[in-house]
C-alpha positions in Angstrom: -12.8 0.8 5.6 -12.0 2.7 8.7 -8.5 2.1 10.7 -8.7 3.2 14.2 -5.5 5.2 15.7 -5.4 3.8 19.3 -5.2 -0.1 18.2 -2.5 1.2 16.1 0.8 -0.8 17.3 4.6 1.2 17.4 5.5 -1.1 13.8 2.2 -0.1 12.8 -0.2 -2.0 11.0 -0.3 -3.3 7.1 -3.8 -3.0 5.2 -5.2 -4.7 1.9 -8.9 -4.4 1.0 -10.7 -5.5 -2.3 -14.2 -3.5 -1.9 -17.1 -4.9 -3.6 -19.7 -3.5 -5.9 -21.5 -0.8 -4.1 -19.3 -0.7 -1.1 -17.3 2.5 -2.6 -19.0 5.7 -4.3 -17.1 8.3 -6.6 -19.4 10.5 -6.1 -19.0 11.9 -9.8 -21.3 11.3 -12.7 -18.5 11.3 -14.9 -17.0 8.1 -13.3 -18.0 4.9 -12.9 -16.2 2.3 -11.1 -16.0 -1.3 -13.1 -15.1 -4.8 -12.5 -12.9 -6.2 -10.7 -13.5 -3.4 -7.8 -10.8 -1.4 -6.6 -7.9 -3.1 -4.5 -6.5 -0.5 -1.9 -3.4 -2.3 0.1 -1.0 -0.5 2.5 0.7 0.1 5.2 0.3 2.6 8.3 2.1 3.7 11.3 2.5 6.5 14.0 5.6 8.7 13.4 6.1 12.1 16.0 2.7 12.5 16.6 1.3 12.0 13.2 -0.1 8.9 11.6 1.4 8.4 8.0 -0.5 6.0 5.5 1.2 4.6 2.4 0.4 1.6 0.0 -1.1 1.1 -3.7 -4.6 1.3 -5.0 -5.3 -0.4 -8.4 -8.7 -0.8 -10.0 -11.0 0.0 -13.6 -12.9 3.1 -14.5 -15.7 4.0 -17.2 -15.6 7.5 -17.8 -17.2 9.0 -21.2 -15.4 10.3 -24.1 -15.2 14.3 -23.9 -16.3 14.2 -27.9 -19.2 11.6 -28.3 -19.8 11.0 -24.7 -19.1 6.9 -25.5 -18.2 4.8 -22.3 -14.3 3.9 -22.4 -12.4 1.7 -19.8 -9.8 2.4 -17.8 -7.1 0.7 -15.8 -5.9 2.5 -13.0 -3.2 2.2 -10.7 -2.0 5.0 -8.2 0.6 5.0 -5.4 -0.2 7.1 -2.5 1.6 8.4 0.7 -0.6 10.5 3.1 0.2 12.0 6.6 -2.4 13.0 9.3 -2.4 15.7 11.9 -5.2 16.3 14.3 -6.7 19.5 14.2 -5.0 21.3 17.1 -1.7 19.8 16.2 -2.3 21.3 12.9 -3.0 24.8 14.0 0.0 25.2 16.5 2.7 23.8 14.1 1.5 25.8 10.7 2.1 29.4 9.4 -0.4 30.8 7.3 1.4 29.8 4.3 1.4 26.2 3.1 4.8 24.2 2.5 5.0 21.8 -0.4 5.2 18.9 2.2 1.7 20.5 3.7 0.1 19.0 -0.1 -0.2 15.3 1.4 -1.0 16.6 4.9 -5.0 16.1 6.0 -6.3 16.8 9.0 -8.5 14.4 11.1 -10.2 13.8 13.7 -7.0 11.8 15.8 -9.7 8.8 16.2 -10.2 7.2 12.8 -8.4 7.5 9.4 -11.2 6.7 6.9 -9.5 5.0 4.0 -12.3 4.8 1.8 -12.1 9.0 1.7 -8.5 8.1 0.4 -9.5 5.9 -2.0 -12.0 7.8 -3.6 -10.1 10.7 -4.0 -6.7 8.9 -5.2 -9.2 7.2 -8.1 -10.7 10.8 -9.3 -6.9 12.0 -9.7 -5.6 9.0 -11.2 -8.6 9.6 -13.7 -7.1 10.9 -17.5 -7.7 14.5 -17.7 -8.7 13.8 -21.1 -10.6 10.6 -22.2 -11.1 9.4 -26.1 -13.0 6.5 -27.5 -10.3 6.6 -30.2 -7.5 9.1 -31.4 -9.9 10.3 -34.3 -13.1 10.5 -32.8 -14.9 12.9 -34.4 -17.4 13.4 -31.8 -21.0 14.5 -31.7 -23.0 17.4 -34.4 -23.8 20.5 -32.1 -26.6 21.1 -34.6 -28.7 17.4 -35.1 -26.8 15.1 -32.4 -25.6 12.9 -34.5 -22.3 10.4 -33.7 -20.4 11.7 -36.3 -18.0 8.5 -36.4 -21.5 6.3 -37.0 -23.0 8.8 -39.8 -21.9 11.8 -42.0 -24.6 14.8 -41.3 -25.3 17.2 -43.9 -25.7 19.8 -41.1 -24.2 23.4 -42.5 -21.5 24.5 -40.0 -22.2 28.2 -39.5 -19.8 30.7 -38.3 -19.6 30.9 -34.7 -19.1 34.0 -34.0 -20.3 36.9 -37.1 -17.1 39.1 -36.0 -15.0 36.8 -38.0 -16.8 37.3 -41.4 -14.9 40.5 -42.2 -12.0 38.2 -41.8 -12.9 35.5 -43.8 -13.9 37.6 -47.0 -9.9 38.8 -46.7 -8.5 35.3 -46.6 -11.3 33.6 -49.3 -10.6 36.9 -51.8 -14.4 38.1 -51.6 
C-alpha cells in the first residue's frame, strides 16, 4: 500500500488496510506471517514540511522456538508514529550527530510513503526477542538431534571445552 504526498489534503488523510495472504513479505526465514493477515490502520498528514504517519498495526506470527526449532504463534500488536523528510530537507536541517527525535525520522523520496515498508519493519520489532514452545522446553541433543521433550537420549554430554577439566577434578575431589 502506497500513499501518495500530493493528494494528501491540509487534515490529512486516515488509512486502514487488511493485506491478504501473499500480499506482504517479512523477508525473514525466521517469521512467518499467519491468519488473519496483518491489519495496518492509521492516520497521516503534512506538518512544516514533513509528512508524519501514525496508526496501529495488529496481526499473528509463527516464529520457531530458539531450543527445538517447533513453530509457536504469536499475536502481535504494535503502535507506530513515523515522520518523513525528503532527502535534501534532511541534509540541510541535520548535524552529523543524530537526536533521539531523528530514531522515527526516515527519509523518502517526497512522492510516495510506502506503508507496506512500515509494516514489515514494525512486525520484525514487535517480534519476541526470545520465543519458547513452553517455559521448560528442553530443546534439541547437539550430538543425535533428538527433541529432547519427545524422547530421553542416552547421548554422553562431553565437556565442552578440555580447559575446564583441571577444574572439575578440584570441585569432584579427584
Amino acid at each position: 500500500m502506497q500513499i501518495e504526498v500530493a493528494s494528501l489534503a491540509e487534515s490529512g488523510k486516515d488509512f486502514d488496510h487488511q493485506y491478504q495472504p501473499g500480499e506482504l513479505s517479512l523477508e525473514d526465514e525466521r517469521v512467518h506471517l499467519l491468519d488473519p493477515q496483518p491489519y495496518v490502520r492509521g492516520r497521516i498528514r503534512m506538518d512544516r514540511g514533513r509528512v508524519k504517519v501514525a496508526g496501529k498495526i495488529t496481526g499473528h506470527l509463527q516464529l520457531e522456538c530458539d531450543r527445538c526449532l517447533k513453530p509457536v504463534e504469536s499475536a502481535v500488536a504494535a503502535k507506530f508514529s513515523r515522520e518523513y523528510a525528503t532527502g535534501a530537507d534532511y541534509q540541510a536541517q541535520h548535524a552529523v550527530e543524530l537526536s533521539e527525535d531523528d530514531l522515527n525520522l526516515s527519509v523518502f523520496d517526497g512522492a510516495v510513503i510506502d506503508i507496506d515498508l512500515l509494516v514489515r519493519e514494525e512486525l520484525l520489532l514487535a517480534a519476541p526477542d526470545q520465543v519458547l514452545c513452553q517455559q521448560a522446553c528442553q530443546g534439541i541433543c547437539p550430538t543425535c538431534g533428538a527433541d529432547r521433550n519427545a524422547a530421553v537420549c542416552d547421548c554422553e554430554t562431553a565437556d565442552a571445552d578440555p580447559r575446564w577439566a583441571g577444574l572439575k577434578e578440584l570441585v569432584n575431589g579427584k
